[in-house]
C-alpha positions as CSV (number, residue, x, y, z in Angstrom):
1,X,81.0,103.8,85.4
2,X,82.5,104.8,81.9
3,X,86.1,103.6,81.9
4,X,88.7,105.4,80.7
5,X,91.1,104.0,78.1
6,X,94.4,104.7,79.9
7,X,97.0,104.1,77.1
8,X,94.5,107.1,74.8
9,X,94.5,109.4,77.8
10,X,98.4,109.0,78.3
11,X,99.3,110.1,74.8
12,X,96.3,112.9,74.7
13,X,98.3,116.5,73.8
14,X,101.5,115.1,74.9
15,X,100.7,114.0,78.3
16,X,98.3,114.9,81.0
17,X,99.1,117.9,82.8
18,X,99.4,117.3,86.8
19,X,96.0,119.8,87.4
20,X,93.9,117.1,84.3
21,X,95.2,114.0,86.6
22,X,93.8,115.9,90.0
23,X,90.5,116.7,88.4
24,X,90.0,112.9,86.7
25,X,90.6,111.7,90.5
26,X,88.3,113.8,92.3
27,X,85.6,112.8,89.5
28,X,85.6,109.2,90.5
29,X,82.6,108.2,91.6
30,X,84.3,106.7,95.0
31,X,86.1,109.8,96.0
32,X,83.9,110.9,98.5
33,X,86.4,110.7,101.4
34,X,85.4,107.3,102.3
35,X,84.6,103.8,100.6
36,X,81.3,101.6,100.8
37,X,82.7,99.6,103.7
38,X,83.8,102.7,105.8
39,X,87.2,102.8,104.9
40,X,89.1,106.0,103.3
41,X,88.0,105.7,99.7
42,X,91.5,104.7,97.7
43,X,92.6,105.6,93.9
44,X,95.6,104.3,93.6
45,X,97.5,101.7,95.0
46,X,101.4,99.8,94.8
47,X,103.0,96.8,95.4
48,X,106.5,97.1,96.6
49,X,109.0,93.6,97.5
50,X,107.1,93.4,101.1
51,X,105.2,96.3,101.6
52,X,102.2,98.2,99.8
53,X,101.3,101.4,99.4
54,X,97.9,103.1,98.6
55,X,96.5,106.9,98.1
56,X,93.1,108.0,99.0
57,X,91.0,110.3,97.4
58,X,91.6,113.3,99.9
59,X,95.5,112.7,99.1
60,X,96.7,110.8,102.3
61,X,98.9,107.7,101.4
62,X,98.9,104.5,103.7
63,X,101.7,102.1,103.9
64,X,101.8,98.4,105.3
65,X,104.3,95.6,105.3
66,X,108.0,95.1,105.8
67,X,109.6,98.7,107.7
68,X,113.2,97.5,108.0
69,X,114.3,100.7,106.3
70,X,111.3,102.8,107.3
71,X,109.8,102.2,103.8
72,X,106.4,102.9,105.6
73,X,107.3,106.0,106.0
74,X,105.6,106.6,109.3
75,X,108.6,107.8,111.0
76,X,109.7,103.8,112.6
77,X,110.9,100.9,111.8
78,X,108.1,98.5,112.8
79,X,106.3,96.1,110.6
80,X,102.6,97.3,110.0
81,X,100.0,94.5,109.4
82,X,97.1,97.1,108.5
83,X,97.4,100.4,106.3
84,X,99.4,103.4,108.6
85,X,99.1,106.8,107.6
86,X,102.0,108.4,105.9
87,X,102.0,111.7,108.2
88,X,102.0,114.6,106.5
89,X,100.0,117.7,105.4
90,X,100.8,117.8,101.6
91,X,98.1,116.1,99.8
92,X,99.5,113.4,97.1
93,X,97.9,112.1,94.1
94,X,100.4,108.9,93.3
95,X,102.6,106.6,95.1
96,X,105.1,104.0,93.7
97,X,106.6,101.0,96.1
98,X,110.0,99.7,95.1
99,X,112.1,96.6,97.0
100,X,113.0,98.7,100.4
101,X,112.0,102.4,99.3
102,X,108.6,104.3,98.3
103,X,107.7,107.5,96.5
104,X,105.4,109.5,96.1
105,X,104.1,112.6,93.9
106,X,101.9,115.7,95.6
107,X,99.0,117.3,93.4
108,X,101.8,119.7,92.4
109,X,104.0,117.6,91.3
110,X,106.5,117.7,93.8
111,X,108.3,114.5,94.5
112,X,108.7,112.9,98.1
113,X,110.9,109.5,98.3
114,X,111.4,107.5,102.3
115,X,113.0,104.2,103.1
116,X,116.2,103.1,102.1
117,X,118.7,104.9,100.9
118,X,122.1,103.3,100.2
119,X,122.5,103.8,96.7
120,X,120.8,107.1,96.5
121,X,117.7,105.9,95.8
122,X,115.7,108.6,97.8
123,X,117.1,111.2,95.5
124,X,118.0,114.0,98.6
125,X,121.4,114.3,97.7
126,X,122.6,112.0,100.4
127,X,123.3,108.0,101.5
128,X,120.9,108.1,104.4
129,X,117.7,106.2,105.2
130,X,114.5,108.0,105.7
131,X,111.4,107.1,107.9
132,X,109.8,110.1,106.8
133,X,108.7,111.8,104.0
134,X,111.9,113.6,102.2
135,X,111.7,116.3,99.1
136,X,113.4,115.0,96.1
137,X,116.1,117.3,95.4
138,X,115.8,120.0,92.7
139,X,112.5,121.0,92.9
140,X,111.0,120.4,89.8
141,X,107.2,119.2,89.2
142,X,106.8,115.4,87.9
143,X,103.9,113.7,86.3
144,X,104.9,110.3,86.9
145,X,107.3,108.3,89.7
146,X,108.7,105.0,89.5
147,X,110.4,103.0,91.7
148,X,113.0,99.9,91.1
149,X,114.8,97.6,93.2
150,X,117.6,100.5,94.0
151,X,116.5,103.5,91.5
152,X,114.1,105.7,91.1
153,X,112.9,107.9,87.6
154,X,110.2,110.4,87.0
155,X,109.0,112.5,84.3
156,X,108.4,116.2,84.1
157,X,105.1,117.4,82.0
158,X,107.2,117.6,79.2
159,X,108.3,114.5,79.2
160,X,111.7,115.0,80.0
161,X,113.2,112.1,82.4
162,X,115.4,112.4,85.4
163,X,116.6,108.9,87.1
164,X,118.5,108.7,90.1
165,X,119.8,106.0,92.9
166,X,121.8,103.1,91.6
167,X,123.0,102.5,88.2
168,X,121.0,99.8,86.0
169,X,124.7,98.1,84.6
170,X,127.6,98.5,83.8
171,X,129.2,101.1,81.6
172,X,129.8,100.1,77.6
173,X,132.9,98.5,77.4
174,X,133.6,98.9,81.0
175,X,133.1,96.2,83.8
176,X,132.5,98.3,85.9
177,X,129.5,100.1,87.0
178,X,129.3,104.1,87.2
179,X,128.6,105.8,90.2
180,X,125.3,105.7,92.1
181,X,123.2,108.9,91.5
182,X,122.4,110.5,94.5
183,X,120.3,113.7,93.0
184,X,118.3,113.4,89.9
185,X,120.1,113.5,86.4
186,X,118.6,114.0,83.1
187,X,118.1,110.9,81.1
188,X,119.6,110.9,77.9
189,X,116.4,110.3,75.5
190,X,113.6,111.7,73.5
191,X,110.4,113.0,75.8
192,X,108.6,110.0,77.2
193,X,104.5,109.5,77.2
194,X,105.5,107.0,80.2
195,X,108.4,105.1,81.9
196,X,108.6,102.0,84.3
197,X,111.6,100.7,86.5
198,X,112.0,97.1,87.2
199,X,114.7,94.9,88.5
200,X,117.7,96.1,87.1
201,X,116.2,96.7,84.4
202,X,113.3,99.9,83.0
203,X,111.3,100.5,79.9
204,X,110.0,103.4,78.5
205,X,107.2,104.6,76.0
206,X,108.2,107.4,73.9
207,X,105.8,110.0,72.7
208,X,107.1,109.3,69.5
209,X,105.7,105.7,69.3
210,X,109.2,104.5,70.1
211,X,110.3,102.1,72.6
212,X,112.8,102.0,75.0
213,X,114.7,99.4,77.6
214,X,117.8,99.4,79.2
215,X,119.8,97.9,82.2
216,X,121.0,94.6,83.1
217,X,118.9,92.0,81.0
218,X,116.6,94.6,79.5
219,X,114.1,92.7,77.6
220,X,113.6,93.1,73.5
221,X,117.3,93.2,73.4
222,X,119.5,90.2,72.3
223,X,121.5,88.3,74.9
224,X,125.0,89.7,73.2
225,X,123.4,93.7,74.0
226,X,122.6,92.7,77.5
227,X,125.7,94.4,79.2
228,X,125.9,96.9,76.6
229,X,122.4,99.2,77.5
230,X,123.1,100.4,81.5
231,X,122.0,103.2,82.1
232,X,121.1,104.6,78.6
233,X,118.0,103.5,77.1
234,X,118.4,101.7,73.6
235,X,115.3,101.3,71.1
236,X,114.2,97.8,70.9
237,X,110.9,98.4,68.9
238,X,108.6,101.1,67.2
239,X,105.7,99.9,66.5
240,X,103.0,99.3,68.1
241,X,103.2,102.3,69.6
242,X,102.6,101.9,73.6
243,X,100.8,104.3,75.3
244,X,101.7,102.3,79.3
245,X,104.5,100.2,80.0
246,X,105.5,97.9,82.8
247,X,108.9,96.8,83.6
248,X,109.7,93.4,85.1
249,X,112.2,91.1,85.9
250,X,113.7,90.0,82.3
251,X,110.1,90.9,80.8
252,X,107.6,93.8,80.1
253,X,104.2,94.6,79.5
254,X,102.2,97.5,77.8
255,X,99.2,98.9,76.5
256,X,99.1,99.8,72.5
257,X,97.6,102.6,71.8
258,X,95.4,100.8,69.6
259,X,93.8,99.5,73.3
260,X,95.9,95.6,73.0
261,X,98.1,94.4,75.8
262,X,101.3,93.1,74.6
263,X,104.2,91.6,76.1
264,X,108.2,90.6,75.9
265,X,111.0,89.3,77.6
266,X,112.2,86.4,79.0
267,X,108.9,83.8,79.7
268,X,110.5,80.7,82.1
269,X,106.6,80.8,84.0
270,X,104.1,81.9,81.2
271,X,104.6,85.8,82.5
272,X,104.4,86.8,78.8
273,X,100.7,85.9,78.9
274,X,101.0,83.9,75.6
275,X,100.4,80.3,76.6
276,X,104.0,79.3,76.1
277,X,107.3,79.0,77.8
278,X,109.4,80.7,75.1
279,X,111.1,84.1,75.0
280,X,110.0,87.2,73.2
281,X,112.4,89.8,71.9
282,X,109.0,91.6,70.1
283,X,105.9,92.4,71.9
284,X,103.0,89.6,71.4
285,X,99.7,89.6,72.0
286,X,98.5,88.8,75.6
287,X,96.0,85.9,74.7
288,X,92.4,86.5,76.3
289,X,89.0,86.1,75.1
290,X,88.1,89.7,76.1
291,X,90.2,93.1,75.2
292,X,92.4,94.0,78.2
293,X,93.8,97.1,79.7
294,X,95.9,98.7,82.3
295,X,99.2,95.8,82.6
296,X,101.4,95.9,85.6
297,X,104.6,93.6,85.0
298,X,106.8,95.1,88.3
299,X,107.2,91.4,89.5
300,X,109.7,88.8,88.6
301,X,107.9,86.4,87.6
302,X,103.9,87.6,87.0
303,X,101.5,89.6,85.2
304,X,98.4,90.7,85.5
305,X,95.7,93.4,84.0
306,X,92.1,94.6,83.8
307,X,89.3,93.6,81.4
308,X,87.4,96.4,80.1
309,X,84.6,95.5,82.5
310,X,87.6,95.9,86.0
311,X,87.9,92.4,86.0
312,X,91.1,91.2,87.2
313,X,92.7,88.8,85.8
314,X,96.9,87.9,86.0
315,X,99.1,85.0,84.7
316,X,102.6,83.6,85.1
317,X,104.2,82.2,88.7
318,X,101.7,81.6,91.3
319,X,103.8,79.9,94.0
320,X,102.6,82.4,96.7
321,X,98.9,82.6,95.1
322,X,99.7,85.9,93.1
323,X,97.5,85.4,90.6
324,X,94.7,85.3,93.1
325,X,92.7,82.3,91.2
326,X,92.5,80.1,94.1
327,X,95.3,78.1,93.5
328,X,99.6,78.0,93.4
329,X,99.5,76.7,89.5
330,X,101.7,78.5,86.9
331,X,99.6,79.8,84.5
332,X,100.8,80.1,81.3
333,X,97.4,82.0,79.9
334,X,95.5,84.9,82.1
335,X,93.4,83.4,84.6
336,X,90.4,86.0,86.5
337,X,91.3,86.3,90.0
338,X,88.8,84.6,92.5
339,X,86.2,87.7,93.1
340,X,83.4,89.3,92.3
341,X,84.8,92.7,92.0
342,X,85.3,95.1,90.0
343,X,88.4,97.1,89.8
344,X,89.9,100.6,88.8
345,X,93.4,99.6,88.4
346,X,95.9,97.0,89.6
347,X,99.5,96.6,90.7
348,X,101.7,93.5,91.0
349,X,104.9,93.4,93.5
350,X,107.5,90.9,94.4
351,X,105.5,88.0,95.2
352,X,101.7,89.6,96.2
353,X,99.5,91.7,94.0
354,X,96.8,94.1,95.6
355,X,94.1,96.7,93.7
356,X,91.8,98.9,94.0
357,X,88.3,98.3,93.4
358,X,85.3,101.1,91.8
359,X,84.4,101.7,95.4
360,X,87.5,102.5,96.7
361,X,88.6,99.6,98.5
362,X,91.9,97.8,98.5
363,X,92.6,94.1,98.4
364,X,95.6,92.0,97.8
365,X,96.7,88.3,97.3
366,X,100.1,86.2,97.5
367,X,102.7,86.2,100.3
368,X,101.7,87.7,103.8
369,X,104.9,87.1,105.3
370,X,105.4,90.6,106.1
371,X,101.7,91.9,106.6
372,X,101.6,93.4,102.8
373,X,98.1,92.0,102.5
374,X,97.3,94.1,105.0
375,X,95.1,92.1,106.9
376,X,96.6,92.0,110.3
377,X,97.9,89.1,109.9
378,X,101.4,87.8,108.6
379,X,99.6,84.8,106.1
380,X,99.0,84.6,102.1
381,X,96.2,84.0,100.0
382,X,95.7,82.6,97.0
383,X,92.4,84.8,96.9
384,X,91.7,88.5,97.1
385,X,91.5,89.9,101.2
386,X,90.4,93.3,102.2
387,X,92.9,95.8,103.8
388,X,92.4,96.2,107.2
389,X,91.1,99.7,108.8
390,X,94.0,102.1,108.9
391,X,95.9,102.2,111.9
392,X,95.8,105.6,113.9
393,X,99.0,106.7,114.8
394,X,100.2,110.3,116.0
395,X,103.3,111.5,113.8
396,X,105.4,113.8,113.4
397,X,104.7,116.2,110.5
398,X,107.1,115.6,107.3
399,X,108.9,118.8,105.9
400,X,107.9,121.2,104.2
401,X,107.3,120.7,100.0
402,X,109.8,122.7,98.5
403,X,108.5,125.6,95.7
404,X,108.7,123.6,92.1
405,X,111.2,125.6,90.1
406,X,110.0,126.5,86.8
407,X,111.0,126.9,83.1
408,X,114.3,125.7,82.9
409,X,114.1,123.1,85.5
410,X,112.1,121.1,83.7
């Protein structure tokens, strides 16, 4: 299969439109409602703190892992050790996994948040915890959804970004921190090709060419600026111009237009991919004999990417076995993870990593505390595992999407 240089198509006429993104999924050669092995046949797939998420080609979404705060979203509480439907009848075409929350985006855009909710991070106008499904408020139609450790963001199609949930700092000049957000509000910055929330901290790739970073720690900004950029994003480089972005701990990741992976930030475990220890407040080259694509840095302390073949490979902490190489070393340079597969795109999380392979099935490495391998079982590995067979549950229905406002809610 062809692959598609995602950084290119992100940037292509502004963005692409929610019908392009629907059409490019049901093209995939795996969408054909189920997967080699006879599971549903996935597309995409997330990595929260203890609990993963993935989306199949007919637009169901499956969660696993930690359900303290119903962050499964299949209307309980209970820990899942293998993929559980989502229940629902709107179809859904991306799903992001922050520490104790998930959302998710239907083919129309509309956006759908579940889990915890204490700081507004759910974006329904209220403080209260969701097992279910629950329309963002406001009705308008996103392209992209990101989730953090207490805050969410999206993007409309014309780039405009709404944020929401608990604020990334404090106020300039202020010690204290401004309210929590409890419906979406407008982000004060140019349109955005692409945005990414970390740990108190999110990045963003301007359509521009511009870069963006903000919150507590926000890498590419010197230690003095730290508690000056909350919750209003402050350039910290133009060029190269980044077409994806991945938000971290105190470090980020992205894909140059030019097709290079670069990263910055803070680089205690090797996470900046360069085989050192030192810090980076300018995006450097991710040092790999091949060219490498698609970077996902929503972890505190690892990396990883594609090759241009769907080769995985990561680098940074590997304590729990995220890297997937067989091993707990830190790796200060990017290592392949331990498989003969091929994948379509990849996702880190707290301390596990999972992906998606060209056939549509998901596996995932690290810490299996919680069951967010998805295996059935509460254990790591330092290698990649299938998910289990989803787990067949009758649920109640979630409600109804609302109608996407047009024009001027956008």
């Amino acid at each position: 299969m062809a692959r598609i240089h995602r950084a290119q198509l992100r940037h292509a006429a502004g963005r692409i439109r929610r019908t392009a993104a629907v059409a490019l999924l049901s093209a995939l050669p795996a969408c054909q409602g189920e997967s080699s092995s006879g599971t549903p046949a996935y597309v995409d797939v997330t990595a929260g703190r203890a609990h993963s998420c993935a989306v199949t080609a007919t637009g169901v979404v499956y969660c696993w892992g930690d359900n303290t705060y119903g962050q499964l979203g299949n209307g309980s509480q209970e820990t899942a050790l293998v993929p559980t439907r989502v229940p629902g009848t709107a179809p859904f075409t991306t799903v992001s996994a922050g520490f104790y929350h998930t959302c998710a985006l239907t083919t129309s855009g509309v956006a759908f948040c579940w889990g915890a909710n204490f700081n507004g991070e759910l974006g329904d106008g209220t403080t209260t915890n969701r097992h279910l499904a629950t329309p963002v408020a406001g009705a308008r139609r996103y392209t992209q959804i990101e989730t953090g450790e207490a805050h969410t963001c999206a993007l409309t199609d014309t780039g405009a970004a709404y944020c929401w949930g608990a604020p990334l700092g404090p106020l300039p000049g202020s010690s204290g921190r401004p309210p929590n957000a409890l419906t979406p509000e407008r982000l004060p910055v140019e349109p955005l090709a692409a945005i990414s929330i970390g740990y108190e901290i999110a990045c963003a790739a301007a359509l521009s060419g511009t870069t963006y970073c903000w919150g507590q720690f926000a890498p590419g900004l010197p230690d003095d600026m730290w508690s000056e950029s909350p919750g209003i994003p402050v350039e910290v480089f133009t060029a190269p111009p980044l077409g994806s972005i991945s938000a971290g701990n105190r470090h980020a990741c992205g894909e140059t237009l030019s097709g290079a992976v670069v990263c910055w930030g803070r680089n205690p475990f090797g996470q900046l991919g360069d085989g050192s220890q030192a810090d980076r407040q300018t995006p450097g080259a991710v040092a790999f004999s091949e060219p490498l694509e698609d970077p996902t840095a929503h972890a505190p302390n690892h990396s990883c990417a594609l090759t241009a073949g769907g080769a995985g490979v990561c680098w940074g902490l590997n304590s729990e076995g995220q890297l997937g190489d067989g091993t707990s070393d830190i790796r200060r340079l990017p290592v392949a993870v331990a498989a003969d597969l091929r994948f379509r795109t990849i996702k880190v999380g707290f301390v596990h990593t999972c992906a998606v392979t060209d056939e549509g099935e998901v596996y995932c490495w690290g810490n299996g505390a919680a069951g967010q391998l998805g295996t059935g079982e509460r254990t790591a590995s330092p290698v990649p595992v299938p998910a289990a067979d989803p787990k067949a549950m009758i649920l109640p229905e979630v409600p109804t999407a609302p109608t996407a406002r047009v024009g001027g809610a956008r």
